[in-house]
C-alpha angles and dihedrals in degrees: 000000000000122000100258093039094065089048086063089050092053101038082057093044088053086044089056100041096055086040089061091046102049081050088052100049084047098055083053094055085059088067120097096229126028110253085213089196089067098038093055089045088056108040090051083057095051096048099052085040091057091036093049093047086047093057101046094058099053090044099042115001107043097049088043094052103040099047080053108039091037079163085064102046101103088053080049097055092041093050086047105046083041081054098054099047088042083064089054090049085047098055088043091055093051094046092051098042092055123171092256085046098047092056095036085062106011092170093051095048087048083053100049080040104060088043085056095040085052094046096055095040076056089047093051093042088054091044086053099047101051100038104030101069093039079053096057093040087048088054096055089051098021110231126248112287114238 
């Protein structure tokens, strides 16, 4: 498997990982009570998921994809810096939605919940739409080595 072909591997296998674990979450916010062991599970998961595809793309993909697609660099950027303020909304979200907090007003975190889990299936998709193509086009030619 060529290089950039396994980065579209990964970057899928990311995709789909977060993607299970957003479901998952959801299917916890259709309890009547939050079952606080499992939410916590889920949402540690979800975080180093997020935090591990994050930084993947700025380490690998990102670098790879802008020095070989130079006519999509301004989406790239865009996509990158969006990224990186999507993680801030991220950490405010958890340090607001505390375990204490979570089960103090369980409706009102399901509902905060299901706005950032649609925010980050929009952000995949996004993500999707814009590298995964560049990544299949980079395989057939393989893309410049850093």
């Amino acid at each position: 498997m060529g290089k950039v072909t396994e980065m579209l591997a990964t970057l899928r296998q990311y995709h789909q990982a977060i993607g299970t674990l957003l479901t998952a979450l959801e299917a916890l916010c259709q309890d009547q009570q939050p079952d606080m062991e499992k939410i916590s599970a889920v949402r540690l998961e979800l975080t180093r998921a997020s935090r591990a595809r994050s930084a993947y793309l700025n380490a690998t993909v990102y670098p790879q994809v802008m020095r070989a697609a130079p006519d999509q660099r301004i989406a790239l950027e865009k996509l990158k810096s969006d990224g990186i303020l999507m993680l801030v909304r991220s950490g405010d979200h958890i340090r607001h939605w505390t375990p204490r907090q979570i089960a103090a007003d369980w409706s009102g975190y399901c509902s905060a919940s299901k706005l950032a889990r649609a925010t980050m299936r929009s952000r995949i998709e996004l993500e999707a739409k814009l590298l995964y193509p560049l990544l299949k086009e980079g395989s057939a030619r393989q893309l410049p080595r850093s």
